[in-house]
SEKESE-108313 format. One record per residue (C-alpha): residue number from 1; residue in three letters; chain; x, y, z. Coordinates in pm, 1 decimal, always signed. Example, Ala and Ser with C-alpha at 12.3 -4.5 7.8 and 13.67 -1.06 7.14 Angstrom:
// residues 2
<atom><nr>1</nr><rest>ALA</rest><kette>A</kette><X>+1230.0</X><Y>-450.0</Y><Z>+780.0</Z></atom>
<atom><nr>2</nr><rest>SER</rest><kette>A</kette><X>+1367.0</X><Y>-106.0</Y><Z>+714.0</Z></atom>
This chain:
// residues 95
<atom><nr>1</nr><rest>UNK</rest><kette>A</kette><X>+13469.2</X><Y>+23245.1</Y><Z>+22239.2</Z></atom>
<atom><nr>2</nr><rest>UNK</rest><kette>A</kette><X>+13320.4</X><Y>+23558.8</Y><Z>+22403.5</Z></atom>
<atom><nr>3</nr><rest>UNK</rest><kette>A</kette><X>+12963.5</X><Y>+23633.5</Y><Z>+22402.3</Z></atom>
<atom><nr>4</nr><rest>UNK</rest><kette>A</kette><X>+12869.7</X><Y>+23972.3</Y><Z>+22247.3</Z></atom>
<atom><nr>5</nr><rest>UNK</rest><kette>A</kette><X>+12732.4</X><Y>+24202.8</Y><Z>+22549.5</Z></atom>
<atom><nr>6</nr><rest>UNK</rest><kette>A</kette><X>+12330.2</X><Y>+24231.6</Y><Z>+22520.8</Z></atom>
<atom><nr>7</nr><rest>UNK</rest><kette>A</kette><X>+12365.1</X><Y>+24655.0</Y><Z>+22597.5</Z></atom>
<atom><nr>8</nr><rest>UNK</rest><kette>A</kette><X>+12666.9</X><Y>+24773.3</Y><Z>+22526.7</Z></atom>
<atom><nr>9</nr><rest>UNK</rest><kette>A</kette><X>+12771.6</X><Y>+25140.2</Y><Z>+22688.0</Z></atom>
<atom><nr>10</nr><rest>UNK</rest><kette>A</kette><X>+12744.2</X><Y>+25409.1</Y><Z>+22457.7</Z></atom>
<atom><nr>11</nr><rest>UNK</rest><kette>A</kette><X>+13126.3</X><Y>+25452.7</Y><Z>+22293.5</Z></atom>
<atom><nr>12</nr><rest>UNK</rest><kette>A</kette><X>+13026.7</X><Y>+25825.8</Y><Z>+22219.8</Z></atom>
<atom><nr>13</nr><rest>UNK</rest><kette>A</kette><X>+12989.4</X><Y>+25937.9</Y><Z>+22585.0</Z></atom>
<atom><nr>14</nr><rest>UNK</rest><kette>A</kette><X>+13406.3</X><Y>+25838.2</Y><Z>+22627.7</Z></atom>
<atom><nr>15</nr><rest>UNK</rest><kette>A</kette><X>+13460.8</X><Y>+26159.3</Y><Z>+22336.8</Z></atom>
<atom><nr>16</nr><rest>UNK</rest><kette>A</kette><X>+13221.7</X><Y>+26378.4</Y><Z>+22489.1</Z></atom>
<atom><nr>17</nr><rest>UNK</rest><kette>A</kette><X>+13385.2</X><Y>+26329.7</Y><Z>+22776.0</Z></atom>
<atom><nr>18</nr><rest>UNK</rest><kette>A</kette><X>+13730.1</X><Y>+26398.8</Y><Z>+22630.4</Z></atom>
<atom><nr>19</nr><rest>UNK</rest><kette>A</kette><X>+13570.2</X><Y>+26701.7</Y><Z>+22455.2</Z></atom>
<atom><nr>20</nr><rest>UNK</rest><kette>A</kette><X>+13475.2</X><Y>+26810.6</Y><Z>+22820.0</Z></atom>
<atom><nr>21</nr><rest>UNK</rest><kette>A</kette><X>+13802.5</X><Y>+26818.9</Y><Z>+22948.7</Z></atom>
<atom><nr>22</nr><rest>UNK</rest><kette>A</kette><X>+13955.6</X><Y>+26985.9</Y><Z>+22708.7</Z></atom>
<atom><nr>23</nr><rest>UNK</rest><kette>A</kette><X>+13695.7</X><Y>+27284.4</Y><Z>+22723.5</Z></atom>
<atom><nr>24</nr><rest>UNK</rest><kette>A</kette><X>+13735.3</X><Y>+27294.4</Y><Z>+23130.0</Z></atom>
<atom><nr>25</nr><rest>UNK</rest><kette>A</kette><X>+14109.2</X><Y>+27276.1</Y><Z>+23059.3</Z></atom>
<atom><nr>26</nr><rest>UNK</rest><kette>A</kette><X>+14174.6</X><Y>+27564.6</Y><Z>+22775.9</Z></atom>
<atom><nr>27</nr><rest>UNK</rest><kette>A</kette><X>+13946.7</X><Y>+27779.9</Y><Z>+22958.9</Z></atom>
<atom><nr>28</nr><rest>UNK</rest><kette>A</kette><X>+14113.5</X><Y>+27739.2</Y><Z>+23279.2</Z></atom>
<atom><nr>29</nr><rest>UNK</rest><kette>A</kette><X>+14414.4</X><Y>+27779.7</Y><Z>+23097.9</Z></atom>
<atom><nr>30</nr><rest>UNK</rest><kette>A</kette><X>+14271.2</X><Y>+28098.9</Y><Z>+22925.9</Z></atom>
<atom><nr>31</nr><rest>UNK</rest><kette>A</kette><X>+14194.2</X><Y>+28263.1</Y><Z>+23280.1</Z></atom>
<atom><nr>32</nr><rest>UNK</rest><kette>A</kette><X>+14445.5</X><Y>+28136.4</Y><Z>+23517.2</Z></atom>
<atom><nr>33</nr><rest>UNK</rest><kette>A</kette><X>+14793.6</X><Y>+28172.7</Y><Z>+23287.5</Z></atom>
<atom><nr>34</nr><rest>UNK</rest><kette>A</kette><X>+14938.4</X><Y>+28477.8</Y><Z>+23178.0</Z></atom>
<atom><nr>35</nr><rest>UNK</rest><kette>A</kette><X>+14937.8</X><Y>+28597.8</Y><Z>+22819.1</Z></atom>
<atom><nr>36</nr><rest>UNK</rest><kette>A</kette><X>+15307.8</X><Y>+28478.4</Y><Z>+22743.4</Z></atom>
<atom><nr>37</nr><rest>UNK</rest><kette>A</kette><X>+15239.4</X><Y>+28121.7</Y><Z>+22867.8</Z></atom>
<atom><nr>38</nr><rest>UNK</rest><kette>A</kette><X>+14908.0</X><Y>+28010.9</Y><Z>+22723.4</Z></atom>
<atom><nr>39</nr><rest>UNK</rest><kette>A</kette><X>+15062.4</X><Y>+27817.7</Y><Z>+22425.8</Z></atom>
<atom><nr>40</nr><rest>UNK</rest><kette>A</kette><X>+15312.2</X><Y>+27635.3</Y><Z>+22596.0</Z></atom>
<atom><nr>41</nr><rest>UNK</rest><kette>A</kette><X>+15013.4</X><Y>+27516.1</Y><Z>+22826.0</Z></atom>
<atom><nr>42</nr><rest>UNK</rest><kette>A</kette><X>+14756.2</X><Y>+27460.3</Y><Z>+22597.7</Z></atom>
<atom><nr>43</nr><rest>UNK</rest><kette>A</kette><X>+15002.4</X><Y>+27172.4</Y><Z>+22418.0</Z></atom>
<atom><nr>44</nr><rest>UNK</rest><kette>A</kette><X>+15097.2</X><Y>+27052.6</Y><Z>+22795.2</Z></atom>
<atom><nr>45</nr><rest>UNK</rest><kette>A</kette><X>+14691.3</X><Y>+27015.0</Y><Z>+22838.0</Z></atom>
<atom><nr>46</nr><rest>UNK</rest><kette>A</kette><X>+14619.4</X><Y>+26924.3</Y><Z>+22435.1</Z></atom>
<atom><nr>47</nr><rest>UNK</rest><kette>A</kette><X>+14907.2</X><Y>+26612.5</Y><Z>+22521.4</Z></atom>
<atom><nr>48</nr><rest>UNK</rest><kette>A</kette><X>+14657.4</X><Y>+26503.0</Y><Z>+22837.2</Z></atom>
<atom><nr>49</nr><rest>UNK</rest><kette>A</kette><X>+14337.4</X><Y>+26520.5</Y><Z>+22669.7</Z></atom>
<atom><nr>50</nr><rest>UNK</rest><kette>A</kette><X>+14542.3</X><Y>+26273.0</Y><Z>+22397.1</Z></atom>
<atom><nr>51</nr><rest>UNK</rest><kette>A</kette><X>+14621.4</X><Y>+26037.3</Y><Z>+22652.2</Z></atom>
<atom><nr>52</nr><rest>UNK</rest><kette>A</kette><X>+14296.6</X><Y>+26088.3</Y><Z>+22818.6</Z></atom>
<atom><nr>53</nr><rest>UNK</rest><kette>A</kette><X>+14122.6</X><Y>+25978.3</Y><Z>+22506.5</Z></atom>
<atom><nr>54</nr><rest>UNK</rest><kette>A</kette><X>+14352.7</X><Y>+25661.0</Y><Z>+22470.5</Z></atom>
<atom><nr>55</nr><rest>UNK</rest><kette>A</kette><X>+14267.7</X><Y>+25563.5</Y><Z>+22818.8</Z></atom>
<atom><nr>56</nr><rest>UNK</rest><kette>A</kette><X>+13857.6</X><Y>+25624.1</Y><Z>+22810.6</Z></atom>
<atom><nr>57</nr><rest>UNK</rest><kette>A</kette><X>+13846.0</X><Y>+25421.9</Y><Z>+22489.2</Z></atom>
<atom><nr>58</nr><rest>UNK</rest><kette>A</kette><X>+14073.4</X><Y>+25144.3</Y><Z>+22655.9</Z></atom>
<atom><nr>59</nr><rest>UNK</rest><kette>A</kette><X>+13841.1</X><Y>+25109.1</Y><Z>+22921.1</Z></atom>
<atom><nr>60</nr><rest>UNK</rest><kette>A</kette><X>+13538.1</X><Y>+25081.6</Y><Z>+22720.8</Z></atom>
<atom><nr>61</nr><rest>UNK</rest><kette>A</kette><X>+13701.3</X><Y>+24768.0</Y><Z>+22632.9</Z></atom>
<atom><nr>62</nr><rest>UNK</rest><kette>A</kette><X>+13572.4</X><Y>+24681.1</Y><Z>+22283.6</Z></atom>
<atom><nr>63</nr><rest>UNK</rest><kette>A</kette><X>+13789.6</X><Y>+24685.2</Y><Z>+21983.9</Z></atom>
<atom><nr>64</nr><rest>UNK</rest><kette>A</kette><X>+13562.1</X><Y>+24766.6</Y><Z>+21699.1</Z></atom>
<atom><nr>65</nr><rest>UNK</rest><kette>A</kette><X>+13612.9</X><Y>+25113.2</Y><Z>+21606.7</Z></atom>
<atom><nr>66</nr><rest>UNK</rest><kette>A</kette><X>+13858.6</X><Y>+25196.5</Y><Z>+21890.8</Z></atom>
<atom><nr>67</nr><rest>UNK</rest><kette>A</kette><X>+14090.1</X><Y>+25391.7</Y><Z>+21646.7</Z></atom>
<atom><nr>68</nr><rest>UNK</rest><kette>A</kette><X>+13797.5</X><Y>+25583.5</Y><Z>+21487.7</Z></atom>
<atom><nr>69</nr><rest>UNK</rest><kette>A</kette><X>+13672.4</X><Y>+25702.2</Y><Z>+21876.2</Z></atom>
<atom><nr>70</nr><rest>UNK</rest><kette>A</kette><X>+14041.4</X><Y>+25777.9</Y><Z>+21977.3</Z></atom>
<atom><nr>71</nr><rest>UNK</rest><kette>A</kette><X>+14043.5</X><Y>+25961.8</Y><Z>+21662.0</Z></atom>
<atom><nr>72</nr><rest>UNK</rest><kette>A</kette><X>+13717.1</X><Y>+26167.5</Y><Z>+21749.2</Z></atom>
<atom><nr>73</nr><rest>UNK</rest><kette>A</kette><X>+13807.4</X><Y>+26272.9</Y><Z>+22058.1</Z></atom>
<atom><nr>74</nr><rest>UNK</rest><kette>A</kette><X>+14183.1</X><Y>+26390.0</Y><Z>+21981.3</Z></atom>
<atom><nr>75</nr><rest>UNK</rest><kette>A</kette><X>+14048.7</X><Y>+26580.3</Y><Z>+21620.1</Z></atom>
<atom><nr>76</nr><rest>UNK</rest><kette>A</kette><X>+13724.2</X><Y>+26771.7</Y><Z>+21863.5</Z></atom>
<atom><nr>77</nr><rest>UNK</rest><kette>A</kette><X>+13927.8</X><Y>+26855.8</Y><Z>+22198.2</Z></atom>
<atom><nr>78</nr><rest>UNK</rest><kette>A</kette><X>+14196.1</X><Y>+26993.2</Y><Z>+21947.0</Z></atom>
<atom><nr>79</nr><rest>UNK</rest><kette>A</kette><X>+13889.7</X><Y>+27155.5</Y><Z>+21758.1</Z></atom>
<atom><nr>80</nr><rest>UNK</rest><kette>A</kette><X>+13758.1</X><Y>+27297.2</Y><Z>+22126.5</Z></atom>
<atom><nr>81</nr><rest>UNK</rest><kette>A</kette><X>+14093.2</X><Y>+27395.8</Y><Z>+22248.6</Z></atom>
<atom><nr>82</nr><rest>UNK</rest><kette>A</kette><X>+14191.8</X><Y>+27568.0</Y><Z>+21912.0</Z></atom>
<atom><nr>83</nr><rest>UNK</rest><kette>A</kette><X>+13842.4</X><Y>+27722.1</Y><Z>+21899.5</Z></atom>
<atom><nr>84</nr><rest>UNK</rest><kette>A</kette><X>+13859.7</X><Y>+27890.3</Y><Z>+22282.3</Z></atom>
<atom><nr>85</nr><rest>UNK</rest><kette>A</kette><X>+14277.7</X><Y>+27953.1</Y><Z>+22197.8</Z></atom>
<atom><nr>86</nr><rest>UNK</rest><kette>A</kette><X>+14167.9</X><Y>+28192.3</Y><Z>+21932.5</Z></atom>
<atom><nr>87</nr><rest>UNK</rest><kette>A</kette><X>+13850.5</X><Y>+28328.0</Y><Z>+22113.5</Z></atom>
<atom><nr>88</nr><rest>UNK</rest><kette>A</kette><X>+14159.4</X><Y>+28459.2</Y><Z>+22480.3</Z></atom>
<atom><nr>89</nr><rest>UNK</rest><kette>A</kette><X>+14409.4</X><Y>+28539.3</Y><Z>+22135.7</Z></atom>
<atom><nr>90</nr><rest>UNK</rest><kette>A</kette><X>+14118.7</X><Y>+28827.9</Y><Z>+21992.2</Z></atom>
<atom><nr>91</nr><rest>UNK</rest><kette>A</kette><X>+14043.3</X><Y>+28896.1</Y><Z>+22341.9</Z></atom>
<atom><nr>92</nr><rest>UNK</rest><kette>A</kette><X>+14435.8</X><Y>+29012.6</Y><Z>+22400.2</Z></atom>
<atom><nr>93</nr><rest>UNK</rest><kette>A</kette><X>+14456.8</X><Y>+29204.4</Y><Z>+22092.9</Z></atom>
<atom><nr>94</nr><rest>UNK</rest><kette>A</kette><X>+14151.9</X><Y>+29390.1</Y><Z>+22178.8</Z></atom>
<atom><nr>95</nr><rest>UNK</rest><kette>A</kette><X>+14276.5</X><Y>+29502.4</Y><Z>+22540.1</Z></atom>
């Protein structure tokens, strides 16, 4: 039998960190890639951040409530990405 740990590491700092990556990513996305290929990107990047969140949560290491923290940090870096996808899609009609 394992012994609990006395100070466990904060699980929410793994889905910030997810949440991170997927701002740095659709906004280097936004900038860098032309009009025409920023969707096809965005799911190549949305598709990392996934695995990304599988693997920060796996390393954490504990099991209790390793779906619902997977969960978080897929549902906000889609949130972020969708959020900054629309933000470059206004900024093209307007130009």
């Amino acid at each position: 039998m394992t012994e609990p740990a006395l100070a466990p590491r904060n699980a929410f700092v793994g889905v910030l960190v997810v949440w991170a990556v997927a701002f740095a990513a659709s906004i280097g996305i936004g900038i860098l890639v032309p009009e025409e290929w920023r969707v096809p990107w965005l799911l190549v990047a949305f598709g990392g951040v996934v695995l990304l969140s599988f693997a920060v949560q796996l390393w954490y290491g504990r099991t209790q409530g390793y779906i619902l923290r997977v969960a978080g940090g897929a549902l906000g870096a889609l949130l972020v990405m969708g959020v900054i996808s629309v933000g470059f899609g206004l900024a093209a009609l307007a130009t």
